[in-house]
C-alpha positions as CSV (number, residue, x, y, z in Angstrom):
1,X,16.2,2.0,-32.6
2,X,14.2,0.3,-35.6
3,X,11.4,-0.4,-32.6
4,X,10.6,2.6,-32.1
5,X,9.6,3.6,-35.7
6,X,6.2,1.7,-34.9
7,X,3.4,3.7,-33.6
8,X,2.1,0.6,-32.4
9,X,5.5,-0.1,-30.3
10,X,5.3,3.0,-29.1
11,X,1.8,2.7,-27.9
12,X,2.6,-0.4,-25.8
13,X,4.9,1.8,-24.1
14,X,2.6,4.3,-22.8
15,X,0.2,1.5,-22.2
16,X,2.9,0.1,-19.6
17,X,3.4,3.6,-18.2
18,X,-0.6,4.1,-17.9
19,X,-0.7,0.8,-16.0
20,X,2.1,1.8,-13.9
21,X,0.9,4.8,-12.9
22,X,-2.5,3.8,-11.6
23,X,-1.0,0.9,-10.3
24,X,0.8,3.4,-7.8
25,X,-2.3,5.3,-7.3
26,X,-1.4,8.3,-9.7
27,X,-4.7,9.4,-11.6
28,X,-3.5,9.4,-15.2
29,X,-5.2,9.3,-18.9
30,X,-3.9,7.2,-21.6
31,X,-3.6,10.7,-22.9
32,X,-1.2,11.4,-20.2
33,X,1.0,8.1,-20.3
34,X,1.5,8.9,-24.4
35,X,3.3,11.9,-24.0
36,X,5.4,11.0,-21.4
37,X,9.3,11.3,-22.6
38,X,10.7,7.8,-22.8
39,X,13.7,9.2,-21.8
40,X,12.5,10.3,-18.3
41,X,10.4,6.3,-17.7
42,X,12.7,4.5,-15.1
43,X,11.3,1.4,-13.2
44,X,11.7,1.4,-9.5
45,X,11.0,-1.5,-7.1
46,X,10.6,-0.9,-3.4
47,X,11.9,-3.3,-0.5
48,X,9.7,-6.1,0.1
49,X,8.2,-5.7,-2.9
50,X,10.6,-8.4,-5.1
51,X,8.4,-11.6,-6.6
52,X,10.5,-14.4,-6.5
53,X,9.9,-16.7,-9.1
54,X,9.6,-20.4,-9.0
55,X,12.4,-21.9,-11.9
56,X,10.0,-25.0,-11.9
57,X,7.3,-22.4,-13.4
58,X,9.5,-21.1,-15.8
């Protein structure tokens, strides 16, 4: 829990979900994305949608 005593940390995190969101077409502020509850984030990933990833480009 030591990660979140960072403002910083905690800013990358509503970064991601600002990115996210317009990323699915939701018309969001950075505002917005900081004071989203961590608790309610989830990360969904629609059929067809998986990237597979190449173990030679690992």
């Amino acid at each position: 829990m030591d990660m979140f005593d960072s403002v910083e940390t905690l800013e990358t995190f509503a970064a991601l979900v600002f990115l996210c969101k317009r990323r699915a077409g939701e018309p969001v502020t950075f505002d917005e994305a900081c004071s989203v509850s961590l608790a309610s984030v989830g990360l969904e990933v629609e059929d067809g949608e998986a990237v597979e990833v190449d173990p030679k480009d690992q």
